[in-house]
ROPALUM-359414 format. One record per residue (C-alpha): x, y, z. Coordinates in steps of 0.02 Angstrom, whole numbers, padded with zeros to 5 digits, always signed. Layout:
XYZ
...
end
This chain:
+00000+00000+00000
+00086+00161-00052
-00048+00280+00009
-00197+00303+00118
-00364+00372+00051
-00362+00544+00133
-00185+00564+00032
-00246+00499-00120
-00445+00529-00125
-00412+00708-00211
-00298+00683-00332
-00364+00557-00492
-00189+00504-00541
-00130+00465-00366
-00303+00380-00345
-00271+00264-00458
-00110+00218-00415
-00164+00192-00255
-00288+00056-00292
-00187-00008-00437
-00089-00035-00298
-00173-00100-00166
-00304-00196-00257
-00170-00359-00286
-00137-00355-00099
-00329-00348-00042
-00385-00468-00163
-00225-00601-00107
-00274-00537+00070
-00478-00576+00050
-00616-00472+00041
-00578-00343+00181
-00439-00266+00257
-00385-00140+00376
-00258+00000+00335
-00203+00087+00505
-00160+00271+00462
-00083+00393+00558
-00244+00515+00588
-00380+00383+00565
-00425+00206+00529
-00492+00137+00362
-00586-00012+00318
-00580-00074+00132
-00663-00193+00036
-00654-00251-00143
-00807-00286-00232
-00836-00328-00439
-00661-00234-00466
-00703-00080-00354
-00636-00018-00200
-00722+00040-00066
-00679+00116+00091
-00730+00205+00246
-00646+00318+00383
-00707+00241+00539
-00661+00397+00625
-00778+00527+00547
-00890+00404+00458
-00843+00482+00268
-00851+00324+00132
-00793+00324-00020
-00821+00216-00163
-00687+00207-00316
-00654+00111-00482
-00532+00097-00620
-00517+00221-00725
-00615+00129-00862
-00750+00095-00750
-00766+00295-00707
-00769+00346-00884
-00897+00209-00921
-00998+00285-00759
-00981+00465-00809
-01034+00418-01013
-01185+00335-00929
-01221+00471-00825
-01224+00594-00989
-01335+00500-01085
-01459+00467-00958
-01473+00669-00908
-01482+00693-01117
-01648+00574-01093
-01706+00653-00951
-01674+00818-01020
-01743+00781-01206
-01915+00693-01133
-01959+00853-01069
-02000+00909-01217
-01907+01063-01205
-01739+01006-01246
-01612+00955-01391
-01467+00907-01325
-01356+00872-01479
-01200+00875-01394
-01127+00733-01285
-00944+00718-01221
-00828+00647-01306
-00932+00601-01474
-00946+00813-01483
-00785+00883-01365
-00752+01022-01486
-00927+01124-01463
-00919+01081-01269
-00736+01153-01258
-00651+01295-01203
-00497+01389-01124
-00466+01423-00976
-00395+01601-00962
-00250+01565-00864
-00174+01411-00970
-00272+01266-01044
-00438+01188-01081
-00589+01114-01019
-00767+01047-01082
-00949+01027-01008
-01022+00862-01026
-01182+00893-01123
-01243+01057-01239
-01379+01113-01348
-01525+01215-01319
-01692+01255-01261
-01849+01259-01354
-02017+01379-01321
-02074+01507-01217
-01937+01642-01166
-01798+01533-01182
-01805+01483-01348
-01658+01433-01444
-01562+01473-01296
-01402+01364-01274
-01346+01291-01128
-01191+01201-01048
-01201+01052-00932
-01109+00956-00802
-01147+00773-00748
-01125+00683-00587
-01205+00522-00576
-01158+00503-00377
-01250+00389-00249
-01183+00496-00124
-01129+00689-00096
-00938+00625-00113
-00828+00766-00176
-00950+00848-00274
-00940+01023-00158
-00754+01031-00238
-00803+00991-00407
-00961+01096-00430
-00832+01257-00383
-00722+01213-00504
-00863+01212-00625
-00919+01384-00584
-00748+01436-00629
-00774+01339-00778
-00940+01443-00798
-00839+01591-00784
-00710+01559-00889
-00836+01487-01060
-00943+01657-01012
-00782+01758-01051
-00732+01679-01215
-00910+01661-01280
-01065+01740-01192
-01172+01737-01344
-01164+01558-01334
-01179+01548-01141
-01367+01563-01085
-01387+01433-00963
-01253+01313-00850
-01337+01155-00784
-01253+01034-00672
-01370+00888-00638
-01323+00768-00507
-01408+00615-00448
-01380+00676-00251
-01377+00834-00152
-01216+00894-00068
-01153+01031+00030
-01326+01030+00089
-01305+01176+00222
-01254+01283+00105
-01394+01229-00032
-01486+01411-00056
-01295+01496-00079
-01239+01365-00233
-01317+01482-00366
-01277+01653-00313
-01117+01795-00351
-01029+01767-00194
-01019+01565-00221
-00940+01601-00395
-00839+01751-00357
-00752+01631-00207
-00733+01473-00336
-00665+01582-00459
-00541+01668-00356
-00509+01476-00291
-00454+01416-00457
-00353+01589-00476
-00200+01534-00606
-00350+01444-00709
-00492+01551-00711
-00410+01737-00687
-00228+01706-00761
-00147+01888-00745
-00342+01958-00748
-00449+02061-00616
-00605+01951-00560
-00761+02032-00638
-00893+02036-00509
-01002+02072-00644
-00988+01934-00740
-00999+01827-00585
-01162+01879-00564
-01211+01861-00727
-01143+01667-00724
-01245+01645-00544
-01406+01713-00656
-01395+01570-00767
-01353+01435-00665
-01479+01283-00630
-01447+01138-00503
-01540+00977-00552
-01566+00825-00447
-01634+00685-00532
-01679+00493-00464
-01692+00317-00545
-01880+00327-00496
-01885+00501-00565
-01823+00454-00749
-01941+00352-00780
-02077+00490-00763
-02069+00548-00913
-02145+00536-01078
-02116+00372-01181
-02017+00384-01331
-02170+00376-01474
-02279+00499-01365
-02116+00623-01360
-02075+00614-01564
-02248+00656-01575
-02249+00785-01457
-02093+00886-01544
-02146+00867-01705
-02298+00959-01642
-02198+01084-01570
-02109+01118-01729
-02267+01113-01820
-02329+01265-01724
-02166+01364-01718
-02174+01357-01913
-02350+01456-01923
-02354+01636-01925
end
């Protein structure tokens, strides 16, 4: 074992060397095993190729996989929001990471790039046509999404500041809450102003933070928790063809 969780848990590449290297020794070991670490004690177990542990201390679990497995997780994820999404009847969503990277990417303005996981755009009412940028997390738990959902408000910031026109809306859909005490502050100018300022080199480079433009990211932003009980409330798929070419019908009269 090279590394503990609470070394590793943060850091992707580290994570996976971690279990890469501890998965031989649990599964020669059995099932379970203990790791004694010098702030806390961890109990691990290996199940269908995953790794799961807990810190017996504070009661914080966390659940891991190869990094196959994620991707396959994650590309799961994205199509089932695009369903979800698209059986509204209010939604195209032509744009799924990786198949469409290039119109979900953009710079960062300190150095490098990034992309959203789904895009297209809205249909009727006031938001017609109006494009939008989403972020995925199909989590069974709040995990380490309070980390990830500020780097994608810098994110927010960042696409914003290359491209507004194409910026109406940033989704980030989620299949649990998380940093649930804080809930009714997730969409507003201070939560974006502090991520951005967080991811500094990335998001600001040599620039000034524009509280402006944080509030006009925290205007578009929509949290969206969705369940496996929930997706199946939607329309079924010959009621919803039917239903947008209707839609279409009566956006082509005068």
């Amino acid at each position: 074992m090279t590394e503990c969780p609470r070394c590793a848990h943060d850091r992707a590449q580290r994570w996976w060397v971690y279990l890469s290297d501890t998965r031989t020794v649990l599964t020669s070991c059995g099932s379970r095993v203990r790791h004694r670490h010098s702030l806390s004690s961890y109990s691990v177990e290996v199940k269908a190729g995953c790794a799961s542990w807990s810190d017996e201390g504070s009661g914080t679990s966390f659940l891991a996989m190869p990094g196959e497995s994620l991707h396959e997780v994650g590309r799961d994820g994205a199509i089932r929001a695009k369903r979800w999404l698209e059986a509204t009847t209010r939604v195209d969503v032509p744009w799924v990471n990786p198949d469409h990277v290039a119109k979900l990417s953009f710079p960062w303005i300190g150095k490098g790039t990034f992309s959203f996981d789904l895009g297209g755009t809205l249909r009727g009412g006031d938001v017609h046509g109006q494009e939008f940028f989403a972020e995925v997390k199909r989590y069974t738990n709040a995990s380490d999404q309070g980390s990830l959902y500020r780097e994608y408000l810098a994110k927010c910031y960042c696409a914003y500041q290359c491209s507004p026109a194409r910026c109406d809306h940033f989704m980030w859909i989620t299949w649990h809450p998380f940093s649930v005490t804080r809930w009714t502050r997730l969409c507003t100018a201070k939560e974006v102003e502090d991520a951005v300022r967080g991811e500094k080199e990335r998001a600001l480079g040599l620039a000034a933070l524009d509280e402006a433009v944080c509030q006009e990211i925290a205007d578009r932003l929509w949290l969206i928790v969705l369940s496996d009980r929930q997706e199946n409330l939607v329309i079924e798929e010959p009621d919803l063809d039917a239903a947008i070419a209707s839609q279409r019908q009566r956006a082509k009269k005068p």
